[in-house]
C-alpha positions in Angstrom: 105.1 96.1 101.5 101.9 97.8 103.1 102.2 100.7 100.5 101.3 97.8 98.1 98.0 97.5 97.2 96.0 94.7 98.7 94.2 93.9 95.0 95.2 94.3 91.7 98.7 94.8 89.6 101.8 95.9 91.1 102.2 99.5 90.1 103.9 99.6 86.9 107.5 100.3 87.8 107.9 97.4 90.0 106.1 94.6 87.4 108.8 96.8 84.8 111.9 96.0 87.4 110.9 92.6 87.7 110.7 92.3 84.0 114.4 93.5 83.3 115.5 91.1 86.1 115.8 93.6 89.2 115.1 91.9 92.3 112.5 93.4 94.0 111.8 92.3 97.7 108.6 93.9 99.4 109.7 95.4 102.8 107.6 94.7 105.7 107.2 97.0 108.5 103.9 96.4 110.3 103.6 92.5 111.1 104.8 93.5 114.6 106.8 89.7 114.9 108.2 91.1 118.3 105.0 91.7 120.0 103.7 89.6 122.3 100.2 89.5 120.4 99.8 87.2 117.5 99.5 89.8 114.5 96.4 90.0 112.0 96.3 87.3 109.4 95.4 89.4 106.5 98.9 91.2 107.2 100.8 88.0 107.0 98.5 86.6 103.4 99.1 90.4 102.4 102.9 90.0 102.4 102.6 86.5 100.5 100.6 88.4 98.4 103.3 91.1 97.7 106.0 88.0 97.4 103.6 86.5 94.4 102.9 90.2 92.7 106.4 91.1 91.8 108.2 87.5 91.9 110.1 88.1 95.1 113.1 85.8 95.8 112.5 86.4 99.4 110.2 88.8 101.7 111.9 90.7 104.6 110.6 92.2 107.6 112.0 93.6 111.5 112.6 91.9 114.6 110.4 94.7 116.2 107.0 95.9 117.8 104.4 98.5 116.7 101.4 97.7 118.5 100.7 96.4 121.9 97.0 96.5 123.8 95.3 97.5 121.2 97.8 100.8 120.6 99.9 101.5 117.2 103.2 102.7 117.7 103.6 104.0 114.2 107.2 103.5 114.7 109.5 100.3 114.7 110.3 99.8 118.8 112.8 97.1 119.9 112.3 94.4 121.8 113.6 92.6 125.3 116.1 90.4 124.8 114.9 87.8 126.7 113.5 83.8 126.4 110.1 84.9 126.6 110.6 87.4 123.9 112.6 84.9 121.6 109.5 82.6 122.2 107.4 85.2 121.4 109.0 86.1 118.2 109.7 82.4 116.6 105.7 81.7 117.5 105.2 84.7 115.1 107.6 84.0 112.3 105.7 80.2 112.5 102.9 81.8 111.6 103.9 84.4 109.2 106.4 81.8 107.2 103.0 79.6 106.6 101.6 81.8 105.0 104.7 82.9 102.6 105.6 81.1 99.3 109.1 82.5 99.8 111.7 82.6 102.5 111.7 85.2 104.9 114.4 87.4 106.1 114.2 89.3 109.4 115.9 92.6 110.0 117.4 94.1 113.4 116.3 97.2 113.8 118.3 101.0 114.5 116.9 101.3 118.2 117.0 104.6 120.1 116.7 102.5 123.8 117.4 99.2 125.4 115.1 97.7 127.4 116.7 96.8 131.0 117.6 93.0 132.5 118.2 91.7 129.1 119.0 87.7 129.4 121.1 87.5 125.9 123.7 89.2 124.0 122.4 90.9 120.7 124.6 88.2 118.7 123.1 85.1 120.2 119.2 87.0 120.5 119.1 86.9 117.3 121.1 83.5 116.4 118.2 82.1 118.4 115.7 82.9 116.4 117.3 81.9 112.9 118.5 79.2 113.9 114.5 78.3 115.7 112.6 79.5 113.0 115.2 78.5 109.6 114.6 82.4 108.6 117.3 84.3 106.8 118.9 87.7 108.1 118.6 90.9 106.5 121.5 92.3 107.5 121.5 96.3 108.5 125.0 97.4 108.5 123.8 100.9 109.3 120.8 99.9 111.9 124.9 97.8 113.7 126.3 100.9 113.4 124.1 103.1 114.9 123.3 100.8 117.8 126.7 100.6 118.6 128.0 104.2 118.6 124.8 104.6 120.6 125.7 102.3 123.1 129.5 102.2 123.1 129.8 99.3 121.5 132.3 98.1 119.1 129.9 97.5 115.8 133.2 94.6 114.1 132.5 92.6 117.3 128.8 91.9 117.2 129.4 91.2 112.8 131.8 88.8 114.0 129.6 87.1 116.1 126.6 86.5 113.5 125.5 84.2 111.5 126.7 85.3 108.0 125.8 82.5 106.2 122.3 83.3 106.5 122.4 86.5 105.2 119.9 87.3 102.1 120.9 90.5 101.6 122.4 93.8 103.1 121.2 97.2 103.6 123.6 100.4 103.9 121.7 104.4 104.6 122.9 107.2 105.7 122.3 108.3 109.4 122.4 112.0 111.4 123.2 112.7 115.3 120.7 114.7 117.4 120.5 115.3 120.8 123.4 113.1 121.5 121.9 110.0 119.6 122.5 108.8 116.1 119.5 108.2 114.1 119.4 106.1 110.8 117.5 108.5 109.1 117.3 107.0 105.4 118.0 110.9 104.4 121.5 111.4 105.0 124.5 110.2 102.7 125.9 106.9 103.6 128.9 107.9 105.8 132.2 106.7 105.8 132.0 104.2 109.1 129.4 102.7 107.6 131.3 102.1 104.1 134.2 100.8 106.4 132.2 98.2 108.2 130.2 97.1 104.8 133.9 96.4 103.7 134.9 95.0 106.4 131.8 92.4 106.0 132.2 91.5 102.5 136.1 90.9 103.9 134.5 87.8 105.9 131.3 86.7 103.6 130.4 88.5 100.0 126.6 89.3 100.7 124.5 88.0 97.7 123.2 91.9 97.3 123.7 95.6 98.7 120.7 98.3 99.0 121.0 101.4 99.6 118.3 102.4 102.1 117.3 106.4 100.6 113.4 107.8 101.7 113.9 111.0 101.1 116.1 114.3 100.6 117.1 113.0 97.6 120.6 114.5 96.0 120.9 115.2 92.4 121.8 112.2 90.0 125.1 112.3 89.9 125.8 112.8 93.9 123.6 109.3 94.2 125.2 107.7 91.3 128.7 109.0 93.0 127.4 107.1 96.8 126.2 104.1 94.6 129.4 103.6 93.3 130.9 104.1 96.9 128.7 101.2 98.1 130.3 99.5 95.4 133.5 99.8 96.0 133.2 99.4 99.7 131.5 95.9 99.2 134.3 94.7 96.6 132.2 95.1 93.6 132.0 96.7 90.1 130.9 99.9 89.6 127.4 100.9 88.9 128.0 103.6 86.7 
């Protein structure tokens, strides 16, 4: 959503998306809902702005941090899981939702560390705050992955445990090890555990959409048309070619 410009138009290929129907959500990944600072206004009215620019059904952003005293992160850093930071977090979804003309779905980050003496499980963290702020979940499938073969973790166990109901929509990318931690790298094909556990999702809720989550490296047309069509498959869906 920040790549969006703060006046004027949409650029042209999202107001022609939105015209053939395409959903088009802007993204956000700068409101910083899990610091303990209240963010900037004008970032919250910019993402209603973004909502109103190309007819959003909702807005999304990340249960995440990238500024505290003052500092940027310039990266999406998780946060405790602990009362104070669920308080934190639902006092800043209050204020961003007022501003919004839409819903609001929040994502759970791919995080490269935990932070110690955490006082809840990841499932009920982040029932907590839907269920405290009426926000929908933007649902990560690689981000549950990746978190769980980085801590050990079975990934079916924590799906099985949220909220599925409130999902808006799902994201899927393609991740890479290195240095003995798997990072979701948005640059990497989609790999197969990640297919397996967007199936076995859709087995227990049909999400009402799939992304794939690409930024860069990308292949030729008919290797992303072929991983498109895997996506499909995997969520129980036709094909898109």
């Amino acid at each position: 959503a920040e790549s969006l410009p703060r006046r004027g138009a949409a650029p042209e290929p999202l107001r022609a998306l939105a015209q053939r129907g395409v959903a088009v959500v802007p993204h956000g990944v700068k409101l910083s809902l899990g610091g303990a600072e209240p963010g900037a206004p004008e970032r919250g009215s910019h993402l209603a702005r973004c909502a109103e620019l190309v007819g959003a059904p909702p807005v999304s952003e990340h249960i995440a941090y990238v500024r505290a005293g003052g500092l940027e992160a310039g990266h999406l850093l998780p946060v405790p899981r602990t009362r104070d930071a669920v308080d934190a977090i639902v006092a800043n979804v209050a204020r961003t939702q007022a501003e919004l003309p839409v819903p609001l779905a929040l994502e759970p980050i791919a995080a490269l560390f935990e932070w110690p003496d955490a006082e809840l499980s990841e499932a009920d963290f982040l029932t907590e705050i839907l269920d405290r702020t009426g926000a929908l979940l933007l649902l990560d499938v690689a981000n549950v992955y990746a978190n769980a073969r980085n801590r050990g973790e079975d990934p079916y166990e924590l799906i099985d445990r949220l909220p599925l109901d409130r999902i808006a929509y799902v994201h899927v990318a393609g991740g890479a090890e290195h240095d003995g931690l798997y990072h979701d790298t948005h640059t990497d094909p989609t790999p197969a555990p990640v297919l397996e556990l967007l199936a076995a999702l859709c087995e227990r809720r049909t999400p009402p959409a799939v992304m794939l989550e690409r930024d860069g490296h990308f292949p030729a047309a008919t290797a992303l048309t072929a991983e498109l069509d895997a996506i499909a498959a995997a969520a129980g869906l036709a094909a898109v070619t």
